[in-house]
C-alpha positions in Angstrom: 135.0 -43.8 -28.1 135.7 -42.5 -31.5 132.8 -42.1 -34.0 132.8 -43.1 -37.6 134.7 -39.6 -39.7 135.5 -39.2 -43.1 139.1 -40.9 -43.0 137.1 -43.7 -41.5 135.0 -44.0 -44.3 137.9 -43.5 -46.9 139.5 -46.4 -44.1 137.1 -48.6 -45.5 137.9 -48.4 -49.0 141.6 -48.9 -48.8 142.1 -52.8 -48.8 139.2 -53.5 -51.4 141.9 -54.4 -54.3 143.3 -58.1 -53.7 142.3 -58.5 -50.5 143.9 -61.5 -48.6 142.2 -64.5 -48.5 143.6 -64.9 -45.2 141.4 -61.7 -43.7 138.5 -64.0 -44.0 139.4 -65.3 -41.3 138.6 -62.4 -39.3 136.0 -62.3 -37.0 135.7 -58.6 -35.9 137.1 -56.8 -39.4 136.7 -53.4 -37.1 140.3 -54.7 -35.4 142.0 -53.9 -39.5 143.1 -50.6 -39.2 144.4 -48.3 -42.1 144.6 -45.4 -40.3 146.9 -44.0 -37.7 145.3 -43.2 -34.3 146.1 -39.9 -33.1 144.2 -37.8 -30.4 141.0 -40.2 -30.4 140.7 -40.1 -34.4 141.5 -42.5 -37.4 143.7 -40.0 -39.4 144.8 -40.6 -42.9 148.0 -39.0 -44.8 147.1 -35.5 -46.0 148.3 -36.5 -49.5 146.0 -39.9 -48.9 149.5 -41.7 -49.1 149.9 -45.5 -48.0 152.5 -47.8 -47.8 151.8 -51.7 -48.4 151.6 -54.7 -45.6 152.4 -57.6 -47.3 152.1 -61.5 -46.2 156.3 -62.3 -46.1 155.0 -66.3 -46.7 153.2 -65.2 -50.3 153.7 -61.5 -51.2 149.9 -61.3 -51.2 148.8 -57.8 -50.2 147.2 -57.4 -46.5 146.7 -53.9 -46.1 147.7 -50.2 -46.8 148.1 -48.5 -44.0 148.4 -44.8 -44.0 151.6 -42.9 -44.2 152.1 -40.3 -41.8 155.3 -37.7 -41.6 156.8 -35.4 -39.3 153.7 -33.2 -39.2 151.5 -35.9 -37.9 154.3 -36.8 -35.7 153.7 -33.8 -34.1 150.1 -33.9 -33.6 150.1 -37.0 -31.8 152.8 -35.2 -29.4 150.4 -32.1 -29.4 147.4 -34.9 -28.0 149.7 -36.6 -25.9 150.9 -33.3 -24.0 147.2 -31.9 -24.0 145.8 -35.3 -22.5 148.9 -35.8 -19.9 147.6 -33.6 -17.0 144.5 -35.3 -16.8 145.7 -38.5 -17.3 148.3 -37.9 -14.6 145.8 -36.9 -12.6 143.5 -39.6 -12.0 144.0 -41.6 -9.6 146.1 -45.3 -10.0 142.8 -47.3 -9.6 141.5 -45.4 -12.0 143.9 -46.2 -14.4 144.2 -49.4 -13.6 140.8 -50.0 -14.4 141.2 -48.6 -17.7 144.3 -51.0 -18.4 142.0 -54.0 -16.8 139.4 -53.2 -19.7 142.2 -53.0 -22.1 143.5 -56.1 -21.4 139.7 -58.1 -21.3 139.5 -56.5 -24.8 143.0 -58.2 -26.0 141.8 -61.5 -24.4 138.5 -61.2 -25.8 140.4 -60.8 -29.2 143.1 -63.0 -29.0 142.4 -65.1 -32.1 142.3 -62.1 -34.3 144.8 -60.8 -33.0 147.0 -63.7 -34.0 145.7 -63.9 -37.3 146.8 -60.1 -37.7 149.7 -60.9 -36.7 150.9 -64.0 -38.6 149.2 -62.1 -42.1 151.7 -59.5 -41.8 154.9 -61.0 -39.6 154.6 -64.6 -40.6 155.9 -66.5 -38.1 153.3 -69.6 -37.0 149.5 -69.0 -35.7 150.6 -71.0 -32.5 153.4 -68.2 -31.8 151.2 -65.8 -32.9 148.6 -67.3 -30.1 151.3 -67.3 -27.3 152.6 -64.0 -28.1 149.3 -62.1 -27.7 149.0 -63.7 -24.6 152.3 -62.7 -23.3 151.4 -59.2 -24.6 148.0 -59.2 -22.3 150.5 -60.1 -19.3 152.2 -57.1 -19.4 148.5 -55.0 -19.3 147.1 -57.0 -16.6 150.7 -56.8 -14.5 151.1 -53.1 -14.7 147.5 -52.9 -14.0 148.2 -53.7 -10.2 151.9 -51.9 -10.3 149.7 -48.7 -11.4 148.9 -49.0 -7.3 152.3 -49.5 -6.2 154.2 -47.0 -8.1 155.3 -45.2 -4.5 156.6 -47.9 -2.6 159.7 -46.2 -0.9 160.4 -43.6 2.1 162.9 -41.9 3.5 163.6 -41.3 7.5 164.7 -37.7 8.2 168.7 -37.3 9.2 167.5 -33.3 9.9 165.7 -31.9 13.2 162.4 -31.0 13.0 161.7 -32.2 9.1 159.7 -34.4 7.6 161.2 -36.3 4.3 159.2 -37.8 1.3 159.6 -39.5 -2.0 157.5 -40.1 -4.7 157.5 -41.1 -8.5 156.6 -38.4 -10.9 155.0 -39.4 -14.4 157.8 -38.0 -16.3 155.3 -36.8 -19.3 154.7 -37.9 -22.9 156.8 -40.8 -23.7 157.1 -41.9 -27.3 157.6 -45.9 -28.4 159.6 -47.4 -31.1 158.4 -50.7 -31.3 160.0 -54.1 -33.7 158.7 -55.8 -36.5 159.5 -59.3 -34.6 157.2 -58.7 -31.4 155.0 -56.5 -32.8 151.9 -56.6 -30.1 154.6 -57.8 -26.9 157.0 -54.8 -27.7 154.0 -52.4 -27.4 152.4 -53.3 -24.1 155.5 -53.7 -22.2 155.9 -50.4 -22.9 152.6 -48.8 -23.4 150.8 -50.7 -20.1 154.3 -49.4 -17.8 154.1 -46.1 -19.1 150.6 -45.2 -18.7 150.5 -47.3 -15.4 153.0 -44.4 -14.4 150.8 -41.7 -15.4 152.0 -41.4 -18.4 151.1 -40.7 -22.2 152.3 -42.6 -25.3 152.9 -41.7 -28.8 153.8 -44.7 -30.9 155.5 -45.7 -34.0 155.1 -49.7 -35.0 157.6 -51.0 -37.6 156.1 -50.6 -41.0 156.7 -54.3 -41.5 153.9 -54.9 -39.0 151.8 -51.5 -38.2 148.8 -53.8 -38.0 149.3 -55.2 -34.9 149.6 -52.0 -33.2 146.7 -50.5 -34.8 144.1 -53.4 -33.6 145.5 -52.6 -29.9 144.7 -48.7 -30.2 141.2 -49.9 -32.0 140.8 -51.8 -28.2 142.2 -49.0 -26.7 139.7 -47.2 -27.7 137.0 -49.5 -26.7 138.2 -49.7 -23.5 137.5 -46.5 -22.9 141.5 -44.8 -22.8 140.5 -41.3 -23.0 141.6 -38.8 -26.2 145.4 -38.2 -26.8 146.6 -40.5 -24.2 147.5 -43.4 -26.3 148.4 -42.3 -30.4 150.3 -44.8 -33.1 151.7 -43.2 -36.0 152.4 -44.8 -39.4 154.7 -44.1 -41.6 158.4 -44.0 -42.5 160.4 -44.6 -38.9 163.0 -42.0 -39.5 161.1 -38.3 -39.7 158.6 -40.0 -36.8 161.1 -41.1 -34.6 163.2 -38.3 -35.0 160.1 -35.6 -34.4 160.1 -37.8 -31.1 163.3 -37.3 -30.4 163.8 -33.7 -30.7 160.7 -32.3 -29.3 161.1 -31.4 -25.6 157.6 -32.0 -24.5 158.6 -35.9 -25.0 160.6 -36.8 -22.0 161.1 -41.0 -22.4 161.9 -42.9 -25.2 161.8 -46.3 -25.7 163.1 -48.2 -28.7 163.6 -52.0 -29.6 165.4 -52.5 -32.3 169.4 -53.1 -33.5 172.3 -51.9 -31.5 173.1 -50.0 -34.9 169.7 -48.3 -35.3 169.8 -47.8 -31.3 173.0 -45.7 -31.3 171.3 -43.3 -33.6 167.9 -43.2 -31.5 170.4 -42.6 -28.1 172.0 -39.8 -30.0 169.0 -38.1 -31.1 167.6 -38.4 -27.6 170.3 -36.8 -26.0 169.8 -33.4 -27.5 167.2 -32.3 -25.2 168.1 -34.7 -22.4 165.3 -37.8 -22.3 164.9 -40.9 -20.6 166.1 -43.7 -22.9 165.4 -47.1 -22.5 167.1 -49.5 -25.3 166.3 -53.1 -25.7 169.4 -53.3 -28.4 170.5 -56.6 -30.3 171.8 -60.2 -28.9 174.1 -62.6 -29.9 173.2 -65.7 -27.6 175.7 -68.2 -26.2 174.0 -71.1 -25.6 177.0 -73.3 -23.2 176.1 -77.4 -23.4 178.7 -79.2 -21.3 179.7 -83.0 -21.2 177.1 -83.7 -18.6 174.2 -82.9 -19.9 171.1 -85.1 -20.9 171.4 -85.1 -24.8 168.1 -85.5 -25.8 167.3 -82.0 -23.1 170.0 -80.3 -24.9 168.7 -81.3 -28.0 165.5 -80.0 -27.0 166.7 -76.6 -25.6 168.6 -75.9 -28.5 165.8 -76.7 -30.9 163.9 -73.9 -29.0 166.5 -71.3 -28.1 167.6 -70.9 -31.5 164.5 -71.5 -34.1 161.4 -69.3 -32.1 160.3 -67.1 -34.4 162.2 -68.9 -37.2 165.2 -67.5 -35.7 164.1 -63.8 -35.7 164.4 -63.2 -32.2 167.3 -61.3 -29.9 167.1 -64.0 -27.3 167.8 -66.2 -30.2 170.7 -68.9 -29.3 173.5 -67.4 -32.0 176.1 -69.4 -31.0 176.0 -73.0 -29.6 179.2 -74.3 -27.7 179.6 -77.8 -27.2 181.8 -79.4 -24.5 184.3 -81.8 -26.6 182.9 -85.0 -24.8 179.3 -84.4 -26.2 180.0 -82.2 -29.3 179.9 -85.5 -32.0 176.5 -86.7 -30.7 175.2 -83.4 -30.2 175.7 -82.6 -33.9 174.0 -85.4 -35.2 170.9 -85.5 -32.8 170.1 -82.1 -33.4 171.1 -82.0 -37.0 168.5 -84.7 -37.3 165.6 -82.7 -35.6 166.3 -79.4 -37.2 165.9 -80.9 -40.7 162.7 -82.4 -40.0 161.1 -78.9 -38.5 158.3 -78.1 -40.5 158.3 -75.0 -42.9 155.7 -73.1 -44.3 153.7 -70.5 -44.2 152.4 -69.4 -40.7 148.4 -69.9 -41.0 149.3 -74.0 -42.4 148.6 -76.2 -39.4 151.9 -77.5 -37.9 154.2 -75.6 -39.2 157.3 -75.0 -37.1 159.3 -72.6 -39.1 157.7 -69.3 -41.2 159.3 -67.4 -43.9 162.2 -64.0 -42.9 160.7 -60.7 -42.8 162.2 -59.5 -45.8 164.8 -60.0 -48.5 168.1 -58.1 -46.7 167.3 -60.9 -44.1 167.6 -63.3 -46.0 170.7 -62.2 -47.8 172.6 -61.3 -44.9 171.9 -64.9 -43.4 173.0 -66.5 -46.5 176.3 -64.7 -46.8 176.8 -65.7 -43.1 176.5 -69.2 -44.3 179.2 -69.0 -47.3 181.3 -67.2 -44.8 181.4 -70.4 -42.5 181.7 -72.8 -44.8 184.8 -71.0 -46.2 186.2 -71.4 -43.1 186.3 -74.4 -42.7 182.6 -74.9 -41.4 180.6 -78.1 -41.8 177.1 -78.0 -43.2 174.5 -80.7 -41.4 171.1 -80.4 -43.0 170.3 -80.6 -46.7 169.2 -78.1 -48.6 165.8 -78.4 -49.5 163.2 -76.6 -52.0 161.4 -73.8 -50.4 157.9 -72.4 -50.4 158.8 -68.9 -51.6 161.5 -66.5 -52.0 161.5 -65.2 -47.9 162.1 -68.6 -46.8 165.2 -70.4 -45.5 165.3 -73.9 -44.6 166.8 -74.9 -41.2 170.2 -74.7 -41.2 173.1 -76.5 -39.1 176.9 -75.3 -39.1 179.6 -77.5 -37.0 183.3 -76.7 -36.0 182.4 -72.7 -37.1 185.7 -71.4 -36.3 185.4 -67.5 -33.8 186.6 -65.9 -36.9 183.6 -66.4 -39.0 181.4 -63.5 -39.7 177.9 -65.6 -38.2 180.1 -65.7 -34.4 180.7 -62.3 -34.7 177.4 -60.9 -35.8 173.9 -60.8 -34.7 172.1 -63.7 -36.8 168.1 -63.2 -37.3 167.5 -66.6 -39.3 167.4 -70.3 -39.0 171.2 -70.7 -38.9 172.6 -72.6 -36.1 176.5 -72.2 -35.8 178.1 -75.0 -33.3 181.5 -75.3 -32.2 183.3 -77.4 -29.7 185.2 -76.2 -26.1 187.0 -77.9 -24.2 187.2 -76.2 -20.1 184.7 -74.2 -18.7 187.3 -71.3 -18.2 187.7 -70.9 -22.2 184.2 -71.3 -23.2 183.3 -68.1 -20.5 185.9 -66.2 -22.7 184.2 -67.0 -25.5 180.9 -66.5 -24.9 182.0 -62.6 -23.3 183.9 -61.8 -26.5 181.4 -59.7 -27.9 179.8 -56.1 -27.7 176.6 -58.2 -27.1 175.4 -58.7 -23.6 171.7 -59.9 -23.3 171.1 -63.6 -22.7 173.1 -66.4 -22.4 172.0 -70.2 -21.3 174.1 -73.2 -19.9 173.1 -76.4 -19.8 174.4 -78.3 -16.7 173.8 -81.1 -14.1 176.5 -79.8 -12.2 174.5 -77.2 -9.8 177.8 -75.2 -8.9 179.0 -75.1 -12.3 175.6 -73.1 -13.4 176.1 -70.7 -10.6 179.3 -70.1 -11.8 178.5 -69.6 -15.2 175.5 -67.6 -14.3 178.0 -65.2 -12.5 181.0 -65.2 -15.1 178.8 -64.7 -18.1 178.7 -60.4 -19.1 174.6 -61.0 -19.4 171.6 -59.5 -18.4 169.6 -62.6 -18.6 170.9 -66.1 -17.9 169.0 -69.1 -18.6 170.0 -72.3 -16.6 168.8 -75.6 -18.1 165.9 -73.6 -19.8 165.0 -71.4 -22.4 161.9 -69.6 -22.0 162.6 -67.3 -18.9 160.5 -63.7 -19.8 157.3 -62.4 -18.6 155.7 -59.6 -17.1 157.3 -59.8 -13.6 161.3 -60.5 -14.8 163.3 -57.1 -15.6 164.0 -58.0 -19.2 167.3 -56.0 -20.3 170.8 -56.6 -21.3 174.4 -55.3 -20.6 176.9 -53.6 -23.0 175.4 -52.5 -26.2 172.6 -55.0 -26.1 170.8 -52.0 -24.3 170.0 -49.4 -21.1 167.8 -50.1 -18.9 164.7 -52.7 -18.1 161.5 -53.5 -19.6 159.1 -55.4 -17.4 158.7 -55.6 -13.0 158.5 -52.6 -11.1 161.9 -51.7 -12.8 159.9 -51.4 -16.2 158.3 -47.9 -14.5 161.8 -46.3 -13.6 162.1 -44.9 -17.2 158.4 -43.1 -17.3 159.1 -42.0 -13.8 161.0 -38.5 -12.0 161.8 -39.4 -8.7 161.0 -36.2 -6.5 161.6 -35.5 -2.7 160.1 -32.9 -0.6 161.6 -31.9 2.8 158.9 -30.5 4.9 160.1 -28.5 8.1 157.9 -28.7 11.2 158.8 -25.9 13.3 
């Protein structure tokens, strides 16, 4: 457990200025941390430089949280490769117990947590609530795989030897986690990499460092020894790449956009590391002519506006079989306008604001770009609550061509266009470098099974929408990433598979 040190106590003093009405809300104020947590310690900037977490709903300051460099990039690697060989050497039950504590602590803290979470991401308390608890799933689950890591053998084709296999912690494995998911995207890879006998070294998004910071403050408390979990703060790109070209870091694992992904991938390759990429979406979402309307309706509402549309699983483009397309439109035109928006700690509110400005910008250009094309807007525009906030849009007959089909969307924009057989819709929906999720919406059993295997997706989602969790293999095809997150397959990346021959004679 970490004592209180003197960049704790200068901690303490950072948010005084304009503090957030919101933070009085919190419970435990020992969960808003300032500081990065490297090697056991709350470190501060050298310089005593910070960088500023602001509420995307109001603007209102929430925090400044230090901001680390290269140099403190490398300490945390330093603590991270002093505290692996102890770390690898417990035994699993050992650190499963360790994750057990560290997930009690997250339950324990859920409501702060949320609250964290919506002051500095925005999206609604009730998402906020759910996504802690999916984020404790992943602690809990690779709690019990930390037991189960060597679950294979191998029977000898040789004479007189004796074959084993086994799965090596691979070392210190650094974690580039999104602004979106910003507790989820850390434990599914912090709890699979330390069930593995690994260490981490962290960077959170400097949209929502917070979040990350309370869950090394319960770290700590949990009792995770000295160096073998460390978040760094700071500007992403001399952090990540310190990751990336020291050889004493043998994993990475980003979330993020294909675009920023290539870059990570390329870095990583210089000295040869795991990489696992959880890269960007661009959703089909497949309703055909026999379909219930108001289940479709439904689905779509969900698929496309969690986390106001900030989300890679979000439903980017929604075809419509010709027989249903008309009343499709309508009905869901209808509920999308009267979705709720607001900011995230107001009581029923269904939408939050965008994470920041370029968001924003980019989603409205993708709106002119449809409508120039012949597109069809479907819900008013209506006043909004502040300059980060986009009301619920719908878009019918959005022609292939238009610039919100062909890119990755991360707003409230729904873009809907008609098909007519099932054999063109398939080529529609594979038409792009994306490959992550897709979801039909069928009575017609065969036809989803077809779809399911005709679709270029690593996820497909038949007649529902929320299909994730601790135990699925979450990960996508073609540029929407390499590799899994999540089950037993979540451990392959933090793990060397080694094989001894034995002879007997």
């Amino acid at each position: 457990m970490s004592t209180m040190t003197s960049a704790a106590r200068r901690e303490a003093t950072i948010a005084k200025p304009a503090e957030h009405p919101g933070l009085a809300r919190l419970t435990d104020r020992r969960l808003l941390r300032q500081l990065s947590y490297i090697g056991g310690r709350w470190t501060a900037a050298p310089d005593g430089e910070t960088f500023r977490v602001t509420d995307p709903a109001t603007g209102a300051l929430v925090a400044q949280v230090a901001a680390l460099g290269a140099s403190e990039a490398t300490q945390a690697i330093d603590a991270a490769h002093a505290a692996f060989p102890a770390w690898k050497g417990l035994l699993p039950q050992e650190r499963a117990v360790l994750l057990r504590r560290w997930h009690a602590a997250m339950l324990a803290a859920a409501e702060d947590l949320a609250l964290l979470m919506t002051l500095e991401q925005g999206k609604p308390l009730a998402e906020s609530r759910g996504e802690i608890a999916y984020a404790a799933d992943f602690i809990a689950y690779y709690a019990e795989e930390a037991m189960r890591v060597n679950a294979e053998g191998v029977t000898s084709h040789l004479p007189g030897a004796q074959m084993s296999l086994s799965r090596e912690p691979v070392g210190v494995a650094a974690l580039l986690t999104p602004w979106n998911f910003p507790s989820a995207m850390l434990t599914r890879k912090a709890a699979a990499a330390l069930a593995a006998g690994c260490t981490v070294v962290a960077h959170p998004s400097s949209h929502t460092p917070l979040s990350a910071l309370a869950l090394a403050e319960l770290a700590d408390r949990a009792g995770l020894p000295a160096g073998v979990f460390n978040v760094v703060t700071g500007d992403a790109a001399p952090i990540a790449e310190t990751y990336c070209a020291d050889t004493r870091v043998r994993a990475v694992s980003f979330t993020g956009s294909t675009e920023i992904g290539r870059i990570v991938a390329r870095n990583a390759a210089a000295t040869v590391k795991r990489t696992v990429m959880e890269l960007g979406g661009h959703a089909p979402l497949i309703l055909f002519d026999d379909a219930d309307l108001d289940r479709a309706v439904a689905i779509a509402i969900d698929a496309k506006f969690a986390t106001s549309g900030q989300d890679c699983l979000a439903a980017n483009r929604i075809y419509v079989q010709r027989g249903l397309y008309e009343r499709f439109c309508t009905a869901f035109a209808e509920k999308t306008a009267a979705l709720r928006v607001g900011a995230g700690l107001e009581d029923g509110v269904e939408i939050g604001p965008l994470m920041h400005a370029a968001a924003k910008r980019k989603a409205e250009a993708q709106i002119a770009d449809a409508l120039a094309h012949g597109a069809r807007r479907l819900t008013p525009e209506r006043a909004m609550p502040g300059p980060l906030f986009l009301a619920p849009t719908v878009l019918a007959d959005v022609p292939d061509q238009a610039l919100i089909m062909r890119e990755e969307t991360f707003a409230p924009v729904a873009a809907i266009a008609p098909f007519d057989s099932e054999n063109e819709v398939i080529a529609r929906a594979n038409n792009t470098e994306y490959g992550l999720v897709a979801y039909v919406v069928t009575r017609d059993g065969a036809r989803g099974a077809r779809l399911a295997k005709a679709l270029d997706y690593g996820m497909v989602a038949v007649n529902r929408v929320k299909i994730t969790g601790a135990p699925i293999p979450f990960g996508g095809m073609k540029q929407s990433g390499v590799g899994r997150e999540g089950s037993r397959h979540g451990l392959e990346a933090f793990t060397d598979l080694k094989y001894v021959c034995l002879d007997l004679n």
